[in-house]
Steps between C-alpha positions, in 0.01 A plus 500: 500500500832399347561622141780334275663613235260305235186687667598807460579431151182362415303783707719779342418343118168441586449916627712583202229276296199676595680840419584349168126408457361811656713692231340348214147536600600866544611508122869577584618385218628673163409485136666430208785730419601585151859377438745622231773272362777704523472556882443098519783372214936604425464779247678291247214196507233794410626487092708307355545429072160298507304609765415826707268411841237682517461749805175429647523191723188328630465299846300293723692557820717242400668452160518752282389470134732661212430563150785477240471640143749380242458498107402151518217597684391553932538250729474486879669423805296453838824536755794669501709254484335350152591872337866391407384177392288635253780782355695208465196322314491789279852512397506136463196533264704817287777220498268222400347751218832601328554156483155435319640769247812279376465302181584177674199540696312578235604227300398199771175702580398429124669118530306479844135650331590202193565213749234225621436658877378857345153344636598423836630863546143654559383270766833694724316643753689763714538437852389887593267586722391875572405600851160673478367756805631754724666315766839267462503142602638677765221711635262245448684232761499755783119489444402173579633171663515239238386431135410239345759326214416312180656144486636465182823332361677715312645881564316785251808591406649147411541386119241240412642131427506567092713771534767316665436269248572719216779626674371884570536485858834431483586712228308790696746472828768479357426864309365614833854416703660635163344838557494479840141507561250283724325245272235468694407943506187637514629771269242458176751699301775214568357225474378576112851508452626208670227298278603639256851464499446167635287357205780642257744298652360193514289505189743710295833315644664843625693546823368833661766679629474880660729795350838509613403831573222385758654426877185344667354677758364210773409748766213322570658145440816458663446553878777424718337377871651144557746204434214317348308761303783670330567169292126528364514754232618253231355171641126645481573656132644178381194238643196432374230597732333149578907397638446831755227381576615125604822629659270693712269232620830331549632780702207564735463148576872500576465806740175322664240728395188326515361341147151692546656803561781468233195371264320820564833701437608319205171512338460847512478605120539881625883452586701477210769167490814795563256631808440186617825355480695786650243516815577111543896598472465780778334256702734224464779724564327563869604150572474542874193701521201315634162550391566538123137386400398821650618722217388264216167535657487844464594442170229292433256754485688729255257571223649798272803540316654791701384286800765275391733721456468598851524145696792430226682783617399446846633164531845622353507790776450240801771281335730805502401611836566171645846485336616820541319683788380210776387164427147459563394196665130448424253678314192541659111611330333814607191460346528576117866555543799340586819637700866350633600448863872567542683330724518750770065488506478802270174503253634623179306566208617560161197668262638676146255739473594832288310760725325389835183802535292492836167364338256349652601172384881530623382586823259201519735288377763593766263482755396125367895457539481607835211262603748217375805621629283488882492118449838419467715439794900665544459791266774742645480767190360509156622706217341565136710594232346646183683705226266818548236667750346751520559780824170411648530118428830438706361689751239306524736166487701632783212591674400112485812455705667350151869577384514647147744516273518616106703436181412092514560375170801732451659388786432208466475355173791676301488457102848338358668676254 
């Protein structure tokens, strides 16, 4: 019998399959491991004027979950790569406070407490949401396949109509580009301020501006990946949600993303209008890369805030890859996720997870991968880059035959300065 090259590819991933499989119903797989921030973050991100970071870090095998004490009281961050975001939340907020201290602020606050919207202020609701359980967003998509999403027609973390109305919206990103801050944070802390400041301003007819002192921080904010999505920053600060929202529409139709799909996407109240609009820039940018409804429906079934996060990021990372590294000429679905296939037949996959451990669910999941990858036709390599593993987990990854490489988001996404 005559064996080809595609055979032996298939039989070798199948054998190396069964090991996989046969290591997991053994129990070879690790627990938990106690992680301390200052082996995981630069020594000078561990305390700063506002904030120290505490030591103990907590994970799920994938993103690590940071706590952050400041006088203004704790706040989290469940990645690494949301920890400088929220030091620069906090000295944003120390900004935003000494500012709250001047007389000129204290003298619209009163003019903005005597004016005829005082009522309107209390029906603000913030658009904050705090993840409850254990496991990220994260952890809980290598679990299962596919969740089901709530059609509704606005974002949780979009300003209701009355508010543009009155003018707070507005008023509240402009103040948020001012400090250089994300109007659309999670951060609790922040966005008291930002409503705050914001009602002052309109209702008290003051223009908020930051210290001279202050030099925004934007770590989190200003990512430099491509043509398109550098020339973001100030458009998304400066429009009203419900325009992001059309230009988006607009955008995916443009690209030919099918309407049920881009429905689905766009109608996702989990994504915030920044998330959402920089995923459809990434995308946009990939203007030769077939298959683009793929990745939106992944992104469909996104149903946590650090979830989004994740496919926000992702997207950016395959936009940079595909610039900078190898264009990627289709993506392709395997199973729950989603990975590029370069030119040259190479299965990449991009995943930004803090800390890969050797669970039981990472080794299922890569074993689901595997079923997946057996399907597809051409596949001359496939590689996984991740920013962390641990010793056991890439040897299990190179094991499966898969490339590995480290450092993803650093190499790949650098912050501007």
């Amino acid at each position: 019998m005559k064996w080809n090259h595609c055979t032996l590819m298939w039989g070798l991933g199948l054998a190396l399959l069964v090991v996989a499989q046969g290591a997991v119903a053994q129990g070879a797989y690790e627990d938990l491991p106690a992680l301390k921030a200052g082996d995981l973050l630069p020594e000078e991100m561990l305390v700063g004027p506002n904030h120290q970071v505490w030591d103990d870090v907590s994970t799920d095998g994938f993103l690590n979950t940071y706590t952050i004490s400041s006088q203004f009281g704790k706040v989290t961050a469940t990645s690494t790569a949301l920890v400088p975001v929220r030091i620069d939340e906090l000295n944003a907020i120390a900004a935003m406070d000494e500012v709250k201290k001047s007389d000129a602020y204290k003298e619209a606050a009163k003019e903005a407490a005597e004016g005829a919207y005082e009522g309107a202020k209390t029906l603000v609701k913030h658009p904050v949401k705090t993840l409850e359980g254990a496991a990220s967003g994260v952890g809980r998509m290598f679990k299962r396949a596919s969740e089901n999403v709530k059609h509704r027609d606005e974002s949780d973390s979009e300003e209701k109509t009355y508010k543009e109305v009155l003018g707070m919206a507005r008023a509240k990103r402009e103040i948020a580009a001012e400090f250089g801050v994300d109007v659309y944070s999670s951060n609790p802390l922040l966005q008291e301020r930002l409503d705050d400041l914001a009602w002052t301003q309109f209702a008290g007819n003051m223009t908020v501006r930051a210290p001279l002192a202050f030099v925004p921080g934007g770590v989190g904010v200003a990512v430099t990946v491509t043509q398109t999505t550098t020339l973001l920053n100030d458009a998304i600060a400066n429009t009203p949600p419900e325009d992001l929202r059309i230009q988006n529409r607009e955008t995916l139709a443009a690209m030919g993303i099918r309407q049920d799909v881009a429905d689905l996407y766009m109608d996702n109240e989990v994504f915030t209008p920044r998330q959402q609009t920089l995923i459809v820039a990434a995308l946009k940018d990939m203007e030769k890369t077939a298959n683009r409804d793929a990745f939106l429906k992944l992104a469909v079934h996104t149903d946590s805030a650090d979830l989004a996060d994740f496919r926000q990021r992702m997207a950016l990372l395959y936009a940079a890859y595909n610039q900078n590294v190898e264009p990627i000429a289709e993506f392709v679905e395997l199973g729950l996720f989603v990975a590029g296939r370069t030119e040259s037949d190479a299965i990449v996959m991009l995943v930004p997870v803090d800390y890969l451990v050797w669970t039981r669910t990472a080794a299922g999941a890569f074993a689901d991968l595997d079923r997946a990858l057996a399907q597809l036709d051409n596949v001359d390599s496939k590689l996984i880059w991740l920013d962390k593993a641990s010793t056991q987990a890439k040897k299990e990854i190179m094991t499966l035959g898969w490339g590995y490489k480290e450092n993803l988001e650093a190499e790949l996404l650098p912050k501007s300065e």
